[in-house]
Structure formats: structure tokens, C-alpha cells
PDB file of N, CA, C and O in Angstrom:
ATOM      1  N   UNK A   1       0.823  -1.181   0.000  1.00  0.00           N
ATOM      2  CA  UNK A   1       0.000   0.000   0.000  1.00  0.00           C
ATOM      3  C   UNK A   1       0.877   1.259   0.000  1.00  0.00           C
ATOM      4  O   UNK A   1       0.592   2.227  -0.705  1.00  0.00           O
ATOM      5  N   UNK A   2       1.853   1.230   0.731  1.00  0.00           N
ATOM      6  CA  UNK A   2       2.636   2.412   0.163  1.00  0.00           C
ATOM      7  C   UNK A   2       3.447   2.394  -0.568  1.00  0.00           C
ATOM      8  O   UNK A   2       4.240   3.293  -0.289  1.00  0.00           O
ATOM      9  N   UNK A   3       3.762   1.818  -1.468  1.00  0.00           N
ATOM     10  CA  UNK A   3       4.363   2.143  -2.773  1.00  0.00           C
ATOM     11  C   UNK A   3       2.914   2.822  -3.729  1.00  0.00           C
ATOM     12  O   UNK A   3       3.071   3.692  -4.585  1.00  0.00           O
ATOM     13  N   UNK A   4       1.795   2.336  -3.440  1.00  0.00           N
ATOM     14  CA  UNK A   4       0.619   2.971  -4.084  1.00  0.00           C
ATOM     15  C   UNK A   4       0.642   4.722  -3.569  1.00  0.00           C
ATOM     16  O   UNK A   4       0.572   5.489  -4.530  1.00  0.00           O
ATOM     17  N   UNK A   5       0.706   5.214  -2.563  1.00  0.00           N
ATOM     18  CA  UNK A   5       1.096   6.233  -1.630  1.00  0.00           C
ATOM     19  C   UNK A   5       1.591   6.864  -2.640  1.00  0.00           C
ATOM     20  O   UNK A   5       1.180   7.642  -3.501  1.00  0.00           O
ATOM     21  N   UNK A   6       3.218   6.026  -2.160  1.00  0.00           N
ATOM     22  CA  UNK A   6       4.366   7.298  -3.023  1.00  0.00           C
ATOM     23  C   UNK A   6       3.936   7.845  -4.440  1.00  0.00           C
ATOM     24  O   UNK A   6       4.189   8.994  -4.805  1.00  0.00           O
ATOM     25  N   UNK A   7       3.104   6.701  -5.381  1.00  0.00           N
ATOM     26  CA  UNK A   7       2.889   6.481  -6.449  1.00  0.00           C
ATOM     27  C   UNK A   7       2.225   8.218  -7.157  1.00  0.00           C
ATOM     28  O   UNK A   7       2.366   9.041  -8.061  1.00  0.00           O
ATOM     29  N   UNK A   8       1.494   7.899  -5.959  1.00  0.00           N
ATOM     30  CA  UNK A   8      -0.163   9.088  -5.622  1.00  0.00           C
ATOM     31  C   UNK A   8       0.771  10.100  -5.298  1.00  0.00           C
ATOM     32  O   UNK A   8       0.488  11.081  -5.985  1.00  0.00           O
ATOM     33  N   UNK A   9       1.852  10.351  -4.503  1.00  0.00           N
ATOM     34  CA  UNK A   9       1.959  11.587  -4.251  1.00  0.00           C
ATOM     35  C   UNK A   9       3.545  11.984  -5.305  1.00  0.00           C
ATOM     36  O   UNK A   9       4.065  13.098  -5.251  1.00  0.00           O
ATOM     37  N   UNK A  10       3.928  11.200  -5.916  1.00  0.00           N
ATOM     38  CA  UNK A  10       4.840  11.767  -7.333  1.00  0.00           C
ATOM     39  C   UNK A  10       3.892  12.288  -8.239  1.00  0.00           C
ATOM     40  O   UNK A  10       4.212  13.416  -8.612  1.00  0.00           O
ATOM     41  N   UNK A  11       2.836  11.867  -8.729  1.00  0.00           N
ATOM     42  CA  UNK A  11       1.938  12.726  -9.001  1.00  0.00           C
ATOM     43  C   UNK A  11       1.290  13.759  -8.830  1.00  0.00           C
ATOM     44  O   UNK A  11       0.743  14.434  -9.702  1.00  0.00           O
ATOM     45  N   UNK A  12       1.319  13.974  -7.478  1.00  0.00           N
ATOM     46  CA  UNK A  12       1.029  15.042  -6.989  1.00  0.00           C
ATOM     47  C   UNK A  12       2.055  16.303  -7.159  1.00  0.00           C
ATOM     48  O   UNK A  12       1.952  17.460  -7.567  1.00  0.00           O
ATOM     49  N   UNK A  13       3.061  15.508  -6.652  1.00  0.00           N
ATOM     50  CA  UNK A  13       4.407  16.725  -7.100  1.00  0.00           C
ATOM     51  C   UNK A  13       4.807  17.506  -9.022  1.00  0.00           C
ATOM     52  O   UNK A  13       5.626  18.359  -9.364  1.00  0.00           O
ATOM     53  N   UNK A  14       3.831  16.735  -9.804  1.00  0.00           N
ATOM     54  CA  UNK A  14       3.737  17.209 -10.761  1.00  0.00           C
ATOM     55  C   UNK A  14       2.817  18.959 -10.703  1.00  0.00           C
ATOM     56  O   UNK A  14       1.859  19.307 -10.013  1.00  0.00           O
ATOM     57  N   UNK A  15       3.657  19.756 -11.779  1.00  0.00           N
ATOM     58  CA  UNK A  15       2.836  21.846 -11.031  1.00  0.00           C
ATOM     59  C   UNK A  15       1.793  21.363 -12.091  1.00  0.00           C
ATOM     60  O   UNK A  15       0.649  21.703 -11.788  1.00  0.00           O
ATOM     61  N   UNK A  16       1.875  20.793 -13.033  1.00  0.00           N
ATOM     62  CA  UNK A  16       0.846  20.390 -14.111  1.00  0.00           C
ATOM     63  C   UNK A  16      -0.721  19.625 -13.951  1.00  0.00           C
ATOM     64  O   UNK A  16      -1.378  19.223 -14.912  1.00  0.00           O
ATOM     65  N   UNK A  17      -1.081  19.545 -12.703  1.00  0.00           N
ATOM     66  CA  UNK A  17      -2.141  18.776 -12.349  1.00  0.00           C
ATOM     67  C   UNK A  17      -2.597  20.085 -11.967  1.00  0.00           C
ATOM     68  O   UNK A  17      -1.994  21.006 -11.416  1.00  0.00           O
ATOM     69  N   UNK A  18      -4.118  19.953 -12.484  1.00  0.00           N
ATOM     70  CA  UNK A  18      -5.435  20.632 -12.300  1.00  0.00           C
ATOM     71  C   UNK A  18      -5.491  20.451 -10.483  1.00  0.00           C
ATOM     72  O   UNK A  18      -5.320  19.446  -9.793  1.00  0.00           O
ATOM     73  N   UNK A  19      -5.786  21.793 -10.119  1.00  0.00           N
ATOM     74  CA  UNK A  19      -6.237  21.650  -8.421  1.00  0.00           C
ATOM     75  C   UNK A  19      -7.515  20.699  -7.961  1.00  0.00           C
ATOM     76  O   UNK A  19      -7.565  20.219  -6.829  1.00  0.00           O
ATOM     77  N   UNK A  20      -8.406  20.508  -8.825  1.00  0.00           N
ATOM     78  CA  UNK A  20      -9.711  19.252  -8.821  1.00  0.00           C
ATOM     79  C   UNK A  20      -9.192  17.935  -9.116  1.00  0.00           C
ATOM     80  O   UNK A  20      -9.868  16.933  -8.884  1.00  0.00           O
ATOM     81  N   UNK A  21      -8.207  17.885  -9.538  1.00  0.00           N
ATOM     82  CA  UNK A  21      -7.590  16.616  -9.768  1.00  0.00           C
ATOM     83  C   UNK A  21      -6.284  15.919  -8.487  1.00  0.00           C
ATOM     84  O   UNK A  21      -5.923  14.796  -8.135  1.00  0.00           O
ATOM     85  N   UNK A  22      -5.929  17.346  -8.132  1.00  0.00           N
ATOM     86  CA  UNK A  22      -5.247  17.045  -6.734  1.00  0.00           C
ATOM     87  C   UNK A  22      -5.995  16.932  -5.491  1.00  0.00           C
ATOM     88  O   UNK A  22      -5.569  16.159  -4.633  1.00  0.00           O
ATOM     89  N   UNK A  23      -6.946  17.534  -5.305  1.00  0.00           N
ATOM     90  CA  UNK A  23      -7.892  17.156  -4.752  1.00  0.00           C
ATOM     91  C   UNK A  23      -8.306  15.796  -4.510  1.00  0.00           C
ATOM     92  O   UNK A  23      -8.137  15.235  -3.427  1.00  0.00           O
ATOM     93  N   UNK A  24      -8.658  15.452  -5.164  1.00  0.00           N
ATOM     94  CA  UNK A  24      -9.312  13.323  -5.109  1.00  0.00           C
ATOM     95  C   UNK A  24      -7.746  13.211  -5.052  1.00  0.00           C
ATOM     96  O   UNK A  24      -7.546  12.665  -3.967  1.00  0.00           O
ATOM     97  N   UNK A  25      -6.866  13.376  -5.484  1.00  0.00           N
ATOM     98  CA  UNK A  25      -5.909  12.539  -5.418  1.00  0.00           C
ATOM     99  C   UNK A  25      -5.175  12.693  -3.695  1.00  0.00           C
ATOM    100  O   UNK A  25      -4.842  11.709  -3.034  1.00  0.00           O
ATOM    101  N   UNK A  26      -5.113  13.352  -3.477  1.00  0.00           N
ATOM    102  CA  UNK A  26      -4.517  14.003  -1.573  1.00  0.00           C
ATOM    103  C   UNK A  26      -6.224  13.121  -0.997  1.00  0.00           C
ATOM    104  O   UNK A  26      -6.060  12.310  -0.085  1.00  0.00           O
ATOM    105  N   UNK A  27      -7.635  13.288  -1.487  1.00  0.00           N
ATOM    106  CA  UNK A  27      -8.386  12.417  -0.907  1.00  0.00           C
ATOM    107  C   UNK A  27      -8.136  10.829  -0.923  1.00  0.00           C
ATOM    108  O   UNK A  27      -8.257  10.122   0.078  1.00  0.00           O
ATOM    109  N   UNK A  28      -7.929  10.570  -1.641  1.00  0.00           N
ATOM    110  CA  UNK A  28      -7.671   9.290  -1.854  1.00  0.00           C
ATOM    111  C   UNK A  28      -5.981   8.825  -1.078  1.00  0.00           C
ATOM    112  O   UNK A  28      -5.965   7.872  -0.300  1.00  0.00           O
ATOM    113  N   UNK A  29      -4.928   9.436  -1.325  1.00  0.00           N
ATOM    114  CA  UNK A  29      -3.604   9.252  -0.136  1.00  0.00           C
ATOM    115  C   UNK A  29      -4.338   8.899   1.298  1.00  0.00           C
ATOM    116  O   UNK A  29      -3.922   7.955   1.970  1.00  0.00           O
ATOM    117  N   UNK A  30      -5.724   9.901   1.836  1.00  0.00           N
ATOM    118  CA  UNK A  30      -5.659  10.251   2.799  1.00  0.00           C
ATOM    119  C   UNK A  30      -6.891   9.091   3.457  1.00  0.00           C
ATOM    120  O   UNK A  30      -7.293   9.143   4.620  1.00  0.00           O
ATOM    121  N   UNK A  31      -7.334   8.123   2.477  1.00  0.00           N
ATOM    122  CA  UNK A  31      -8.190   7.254   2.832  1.00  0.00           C
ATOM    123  C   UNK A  31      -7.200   5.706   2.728  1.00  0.00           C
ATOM    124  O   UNK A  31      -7.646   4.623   3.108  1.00  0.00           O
ATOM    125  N   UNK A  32      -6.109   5.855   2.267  1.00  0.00           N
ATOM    126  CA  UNK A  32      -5.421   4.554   1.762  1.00  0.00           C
ATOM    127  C   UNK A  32      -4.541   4.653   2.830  1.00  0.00           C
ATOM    128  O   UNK A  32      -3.669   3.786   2.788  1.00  0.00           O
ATOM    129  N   UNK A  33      -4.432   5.790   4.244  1.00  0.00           N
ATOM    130  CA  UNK A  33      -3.517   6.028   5.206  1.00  0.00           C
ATOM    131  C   UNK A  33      -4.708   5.923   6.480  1.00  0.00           C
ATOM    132  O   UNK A  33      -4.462   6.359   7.605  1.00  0.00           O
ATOM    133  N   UNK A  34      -5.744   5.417   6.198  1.00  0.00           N
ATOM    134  CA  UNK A  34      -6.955   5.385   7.381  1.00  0.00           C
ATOM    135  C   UNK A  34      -6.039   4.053   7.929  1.00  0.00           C
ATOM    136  O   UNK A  34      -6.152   3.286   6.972  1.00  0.00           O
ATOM    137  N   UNK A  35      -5.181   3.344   8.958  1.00  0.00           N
ATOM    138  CA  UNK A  35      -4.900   2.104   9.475  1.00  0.00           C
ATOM    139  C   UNK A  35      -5.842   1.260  10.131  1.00  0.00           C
ATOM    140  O   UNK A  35      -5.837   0.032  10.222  1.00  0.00           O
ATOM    141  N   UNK A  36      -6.880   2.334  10.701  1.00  0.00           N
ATOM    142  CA  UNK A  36      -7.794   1.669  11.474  1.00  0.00           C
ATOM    143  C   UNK A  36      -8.708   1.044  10.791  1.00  0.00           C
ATOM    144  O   UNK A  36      -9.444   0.298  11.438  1.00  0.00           O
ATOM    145  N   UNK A  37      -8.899   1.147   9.497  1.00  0.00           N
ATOM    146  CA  UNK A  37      -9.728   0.775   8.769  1.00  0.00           C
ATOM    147  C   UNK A  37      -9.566  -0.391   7.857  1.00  0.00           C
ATOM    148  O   UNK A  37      -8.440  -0.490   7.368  1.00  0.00           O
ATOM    149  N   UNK A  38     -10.304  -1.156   7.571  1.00  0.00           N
ATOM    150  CA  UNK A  38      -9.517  -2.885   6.972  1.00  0.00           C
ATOM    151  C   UNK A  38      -9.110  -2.398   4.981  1.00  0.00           C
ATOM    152  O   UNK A  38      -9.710  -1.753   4.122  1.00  0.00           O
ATOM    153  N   UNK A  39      -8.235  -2.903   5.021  1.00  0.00           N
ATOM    154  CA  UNK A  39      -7.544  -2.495   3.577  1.00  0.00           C
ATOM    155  C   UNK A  39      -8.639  -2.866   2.389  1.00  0.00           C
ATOM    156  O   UNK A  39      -8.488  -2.317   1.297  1.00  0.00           O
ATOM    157  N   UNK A  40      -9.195  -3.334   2.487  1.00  0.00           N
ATOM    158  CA  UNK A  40      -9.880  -3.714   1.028  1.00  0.00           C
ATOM    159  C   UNK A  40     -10.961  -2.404   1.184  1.00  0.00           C
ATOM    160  O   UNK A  40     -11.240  -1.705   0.210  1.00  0.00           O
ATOM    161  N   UNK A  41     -11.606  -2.136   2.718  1.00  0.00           N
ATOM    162  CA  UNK A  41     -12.402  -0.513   2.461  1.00  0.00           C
ATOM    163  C   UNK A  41     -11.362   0.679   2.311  1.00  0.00           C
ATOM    164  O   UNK A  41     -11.765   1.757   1.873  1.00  0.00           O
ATOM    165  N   UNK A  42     -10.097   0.514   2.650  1.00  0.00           N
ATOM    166  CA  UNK A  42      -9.553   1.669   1.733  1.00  0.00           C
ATOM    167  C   UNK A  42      -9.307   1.828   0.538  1.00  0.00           C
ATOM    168  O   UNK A  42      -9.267   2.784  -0.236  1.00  0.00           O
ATOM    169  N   UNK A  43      -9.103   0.471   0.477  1.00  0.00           N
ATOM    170  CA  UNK A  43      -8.714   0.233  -1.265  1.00  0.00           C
ATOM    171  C   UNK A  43      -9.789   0.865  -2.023  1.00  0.00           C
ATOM    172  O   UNK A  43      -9.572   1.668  -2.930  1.00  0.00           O
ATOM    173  N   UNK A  44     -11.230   0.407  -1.553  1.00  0.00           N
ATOM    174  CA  UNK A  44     -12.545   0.931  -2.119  1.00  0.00           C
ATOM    175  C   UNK A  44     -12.963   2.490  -2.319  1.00  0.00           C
ATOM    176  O   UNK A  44     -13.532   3.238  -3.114  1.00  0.00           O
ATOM    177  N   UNK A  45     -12.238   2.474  -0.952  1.00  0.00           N
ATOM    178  CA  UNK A  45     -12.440   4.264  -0.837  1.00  0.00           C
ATOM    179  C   UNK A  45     -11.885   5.151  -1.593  1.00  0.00           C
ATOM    180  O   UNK A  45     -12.535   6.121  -1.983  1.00  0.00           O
ATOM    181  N   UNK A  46     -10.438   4.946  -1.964  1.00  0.00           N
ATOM    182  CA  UNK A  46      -9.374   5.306  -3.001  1.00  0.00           C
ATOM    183  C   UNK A  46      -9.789   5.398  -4.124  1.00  0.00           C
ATOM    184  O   UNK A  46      -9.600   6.354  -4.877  1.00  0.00           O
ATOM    185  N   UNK A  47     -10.697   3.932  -4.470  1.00  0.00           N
ATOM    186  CA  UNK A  47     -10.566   3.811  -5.736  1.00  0.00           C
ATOM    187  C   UNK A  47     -11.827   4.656  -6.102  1.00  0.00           C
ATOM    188  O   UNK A  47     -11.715   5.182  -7.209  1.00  0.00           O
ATOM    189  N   UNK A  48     -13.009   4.921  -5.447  1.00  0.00           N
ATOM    190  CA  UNK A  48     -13.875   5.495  -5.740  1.00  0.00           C
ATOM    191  C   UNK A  48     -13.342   7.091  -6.095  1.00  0.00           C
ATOM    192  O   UNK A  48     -14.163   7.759  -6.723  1.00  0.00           O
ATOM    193  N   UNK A  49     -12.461   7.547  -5.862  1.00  0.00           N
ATOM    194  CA  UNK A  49     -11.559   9.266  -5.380  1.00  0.00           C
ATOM    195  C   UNK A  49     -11.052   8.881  -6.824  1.00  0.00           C
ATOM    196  O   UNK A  49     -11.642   9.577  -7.650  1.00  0.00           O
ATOM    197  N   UNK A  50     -10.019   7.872  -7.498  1.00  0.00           N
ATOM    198  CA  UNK A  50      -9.527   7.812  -8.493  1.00  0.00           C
ATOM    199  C   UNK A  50     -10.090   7.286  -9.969  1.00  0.00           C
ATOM    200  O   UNK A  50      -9.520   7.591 -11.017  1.00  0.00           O
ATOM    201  N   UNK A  51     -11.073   6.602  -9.923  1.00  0.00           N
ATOM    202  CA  UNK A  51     -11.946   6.112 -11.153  1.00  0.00           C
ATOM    203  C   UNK A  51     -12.106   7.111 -11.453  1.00  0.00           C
ATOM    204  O   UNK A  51     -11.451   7.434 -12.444  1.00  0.00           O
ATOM    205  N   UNK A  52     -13.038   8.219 -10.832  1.00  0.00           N
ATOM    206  CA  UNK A  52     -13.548   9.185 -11.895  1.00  0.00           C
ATOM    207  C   UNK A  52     -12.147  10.641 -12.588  1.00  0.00           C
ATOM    208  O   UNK A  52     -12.277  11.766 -13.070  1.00  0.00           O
ATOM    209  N   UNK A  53     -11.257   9.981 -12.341  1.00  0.00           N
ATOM    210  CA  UNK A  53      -9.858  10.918 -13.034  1.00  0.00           C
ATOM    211  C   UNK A  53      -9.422  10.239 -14.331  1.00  0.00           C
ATOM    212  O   UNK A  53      -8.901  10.779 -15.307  1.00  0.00           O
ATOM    213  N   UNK A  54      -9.706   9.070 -14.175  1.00  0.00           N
ATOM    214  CA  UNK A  54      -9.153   8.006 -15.453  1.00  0.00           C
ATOM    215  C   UNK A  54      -9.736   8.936 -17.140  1.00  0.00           C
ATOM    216  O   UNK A  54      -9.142   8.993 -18.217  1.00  0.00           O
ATOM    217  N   UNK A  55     -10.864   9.439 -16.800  1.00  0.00           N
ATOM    218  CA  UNK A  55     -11.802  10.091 -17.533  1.00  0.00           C
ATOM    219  C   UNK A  55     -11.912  11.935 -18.054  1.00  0.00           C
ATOM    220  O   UNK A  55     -12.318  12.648 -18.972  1.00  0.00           O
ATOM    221  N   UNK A  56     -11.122  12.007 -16.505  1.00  0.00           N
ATOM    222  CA  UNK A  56     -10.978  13.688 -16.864  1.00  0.00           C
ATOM    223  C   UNK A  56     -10.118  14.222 -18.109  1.00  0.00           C
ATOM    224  O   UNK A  56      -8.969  13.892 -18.402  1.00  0.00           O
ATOM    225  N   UNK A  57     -10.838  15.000 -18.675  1.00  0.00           N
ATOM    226  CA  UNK A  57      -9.956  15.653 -19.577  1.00  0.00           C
ATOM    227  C   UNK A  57      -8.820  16.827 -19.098  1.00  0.00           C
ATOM    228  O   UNK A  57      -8.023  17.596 -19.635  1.00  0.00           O
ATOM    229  N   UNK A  58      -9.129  16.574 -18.168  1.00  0.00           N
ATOM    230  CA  UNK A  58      -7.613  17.613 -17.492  1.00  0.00           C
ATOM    231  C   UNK A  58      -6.656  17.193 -17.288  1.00  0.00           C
ATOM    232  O   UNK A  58      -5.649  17.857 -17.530  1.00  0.00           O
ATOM    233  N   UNK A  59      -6.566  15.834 -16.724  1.00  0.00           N
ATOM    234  CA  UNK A  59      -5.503  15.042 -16.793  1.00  0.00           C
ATOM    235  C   UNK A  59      -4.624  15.156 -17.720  1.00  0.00           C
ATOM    236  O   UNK A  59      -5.022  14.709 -18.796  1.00  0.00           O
ATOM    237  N   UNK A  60      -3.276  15.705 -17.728  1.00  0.00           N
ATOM    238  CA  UNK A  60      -2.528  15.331 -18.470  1.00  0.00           C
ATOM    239  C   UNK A  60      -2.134  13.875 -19.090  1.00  0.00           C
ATOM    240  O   UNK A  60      -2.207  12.959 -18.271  1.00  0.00           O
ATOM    241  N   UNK A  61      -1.729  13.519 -20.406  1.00  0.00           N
ATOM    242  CA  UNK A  61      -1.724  12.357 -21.050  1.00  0.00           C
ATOM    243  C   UNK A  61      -0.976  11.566 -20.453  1.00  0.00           C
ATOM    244  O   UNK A  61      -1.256  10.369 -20.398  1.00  0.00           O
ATOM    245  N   UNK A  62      -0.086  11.978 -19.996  1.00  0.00           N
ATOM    246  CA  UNK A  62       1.346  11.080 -19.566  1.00  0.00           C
ATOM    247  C   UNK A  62       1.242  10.511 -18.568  1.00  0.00           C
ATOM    248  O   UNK A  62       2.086   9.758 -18.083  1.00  0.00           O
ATOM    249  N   UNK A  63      -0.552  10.989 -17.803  1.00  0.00           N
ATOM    250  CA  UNK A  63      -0.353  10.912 -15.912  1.00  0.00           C
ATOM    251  C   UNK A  63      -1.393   9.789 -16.137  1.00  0.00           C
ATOM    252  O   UNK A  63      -1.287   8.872 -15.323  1.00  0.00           O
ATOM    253  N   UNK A  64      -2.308   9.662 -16.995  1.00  0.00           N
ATOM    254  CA  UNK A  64      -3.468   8.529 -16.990  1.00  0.00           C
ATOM    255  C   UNK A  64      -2.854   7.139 -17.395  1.00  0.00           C
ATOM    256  O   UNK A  64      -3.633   6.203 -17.217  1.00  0.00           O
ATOM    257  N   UNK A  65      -1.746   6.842 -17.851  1.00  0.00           N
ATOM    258  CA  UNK A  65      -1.246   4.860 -17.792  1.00  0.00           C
ATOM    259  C   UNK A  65      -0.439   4.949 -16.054  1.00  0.00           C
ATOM    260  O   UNK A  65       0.136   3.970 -15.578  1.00  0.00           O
ATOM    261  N   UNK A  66      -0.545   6.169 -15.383  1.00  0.00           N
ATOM    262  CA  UNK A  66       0.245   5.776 -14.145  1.00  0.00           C
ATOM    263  C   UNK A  66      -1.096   5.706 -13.156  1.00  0.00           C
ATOM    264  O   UNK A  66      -1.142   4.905 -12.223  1.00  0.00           O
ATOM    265  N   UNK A  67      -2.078   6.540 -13.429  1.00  0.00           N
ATOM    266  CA  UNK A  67      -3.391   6.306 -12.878  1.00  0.00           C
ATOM    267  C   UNK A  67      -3.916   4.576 -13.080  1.00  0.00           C
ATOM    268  O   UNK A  67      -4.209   3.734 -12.231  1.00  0.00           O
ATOM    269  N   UNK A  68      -3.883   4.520 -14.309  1.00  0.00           N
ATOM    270  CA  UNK A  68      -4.482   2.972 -14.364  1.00  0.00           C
ATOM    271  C   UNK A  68      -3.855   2.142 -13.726  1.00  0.00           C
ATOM    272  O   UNK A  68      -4.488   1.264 -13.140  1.00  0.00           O
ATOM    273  N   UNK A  69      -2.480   2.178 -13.656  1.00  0.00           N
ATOM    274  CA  UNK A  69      -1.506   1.273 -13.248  1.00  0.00           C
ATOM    275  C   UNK A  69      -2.264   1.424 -11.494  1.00  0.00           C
ATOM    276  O   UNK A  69      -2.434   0.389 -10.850  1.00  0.00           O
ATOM    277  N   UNK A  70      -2.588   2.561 -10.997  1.00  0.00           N
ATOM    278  CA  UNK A  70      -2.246   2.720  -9.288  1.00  0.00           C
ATOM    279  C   UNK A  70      -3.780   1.736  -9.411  1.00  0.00           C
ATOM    280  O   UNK A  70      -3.846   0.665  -8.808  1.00  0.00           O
ATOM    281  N   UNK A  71      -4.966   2.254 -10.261  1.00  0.00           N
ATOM    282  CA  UNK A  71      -6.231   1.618 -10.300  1.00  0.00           C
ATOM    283  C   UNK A  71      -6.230  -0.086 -10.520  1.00  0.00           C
ATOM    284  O   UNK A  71      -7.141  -0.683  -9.946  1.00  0.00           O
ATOM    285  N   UNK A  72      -5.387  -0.788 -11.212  1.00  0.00           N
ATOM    286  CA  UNK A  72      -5.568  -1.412 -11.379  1.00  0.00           C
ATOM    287  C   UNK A  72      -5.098  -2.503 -10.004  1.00  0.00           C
ATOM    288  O   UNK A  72      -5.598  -3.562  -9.624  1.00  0.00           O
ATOM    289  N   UNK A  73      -4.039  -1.782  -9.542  1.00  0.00           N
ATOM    290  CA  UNK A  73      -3.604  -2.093  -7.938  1.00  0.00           C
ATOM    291  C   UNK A  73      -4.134  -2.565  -7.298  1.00  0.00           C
ATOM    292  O   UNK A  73      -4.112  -3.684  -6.786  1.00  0.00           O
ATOM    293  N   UNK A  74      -5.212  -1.001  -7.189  1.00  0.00           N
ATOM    294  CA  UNK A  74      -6.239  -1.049  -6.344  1.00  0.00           C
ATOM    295  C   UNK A  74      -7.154  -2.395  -6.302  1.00  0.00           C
ATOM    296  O   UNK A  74      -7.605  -2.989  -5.323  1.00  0.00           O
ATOM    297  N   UNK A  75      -7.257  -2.631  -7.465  1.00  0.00           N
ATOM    298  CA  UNK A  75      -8.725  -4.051  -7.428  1.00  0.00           C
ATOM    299  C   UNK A  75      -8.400  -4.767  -7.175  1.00  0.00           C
ATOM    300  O   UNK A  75      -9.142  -5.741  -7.049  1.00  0.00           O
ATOM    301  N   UNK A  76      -6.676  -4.881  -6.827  1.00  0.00           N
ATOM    302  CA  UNK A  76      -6.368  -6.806  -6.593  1.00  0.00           C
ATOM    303  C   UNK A  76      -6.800  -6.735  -4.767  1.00  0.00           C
ATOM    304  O   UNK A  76      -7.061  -7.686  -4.031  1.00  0.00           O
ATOM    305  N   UNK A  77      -6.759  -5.544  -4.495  1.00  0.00           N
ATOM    306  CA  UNK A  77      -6.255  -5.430  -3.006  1.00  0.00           C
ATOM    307  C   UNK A  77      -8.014  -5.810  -2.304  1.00  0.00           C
ATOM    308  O   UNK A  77      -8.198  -5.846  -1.087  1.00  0.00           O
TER     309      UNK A  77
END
């Protein structure tokens, strides 16, 4: 789970991400860092914050195969 983390927040360190898009994404870090909570509902929680970015047209091109990659993570978990 935290290599998914770091994943989420090298992305973040990109100046090129839309502030609505950093948004779900710092939401989603910040539900995949809940401990108290059993991993497959964070996983859920995350992934609900990140599905709907796969889609945004704000997303820069280069950042959506690293999105799928973190999404696709997400479903094994």
C-alpha cells in the first residue's frame, strides 16, 4: 500500500495537475492512510476518489497509464 502512496503523491508533485484533480488525489492518499480501517475498504475508498480521473480531460496524457496502473492495484487489493 505504500508504494501505491508514493505512487499518488509523485503525481502530486507534478505543477501540471489541475487543483480538482489534486484534490481526489490528496483524498484518496488520505483514505489509503486510514490504518484503522480494513484495507480492502480503503482500497474501495481510493478507488472510488480515483476512477472518476481516469476520464478527466484535465488530466494530463502522460499521468493517466500511471493512474491505471495505481487503479488497477487497487482491485487486486
Amino acid at each position: 500500500m505504500e508504494e501505491l502512496i508514493e505512487e499518488l503523491i509523485m503525481i502530486l508533485e507534478d505543477d501540471s495537475i489541475p487543483k480538482n484533480v489534486r484534490i481526489k488525489i490528496e483524498t484518496a492518499i488520505a483514505a489509503l492512510k486510514q490504518e484503522d480501517i480494513e484495507l480492502s475498504i480503503r482500497a474501495n475508498k481510493a478507488l472510488q476518489q480515483l476512477d472518476d480521473l481516469s476520464d478527466d480531460p484535465n488530466i494530463p496524457s502522460y499521468i493517466r497509464p500511471q493512474l491505471w496502473n495505481i487503479l488497477s492495484q487497487l482491485e487486486t487489493r
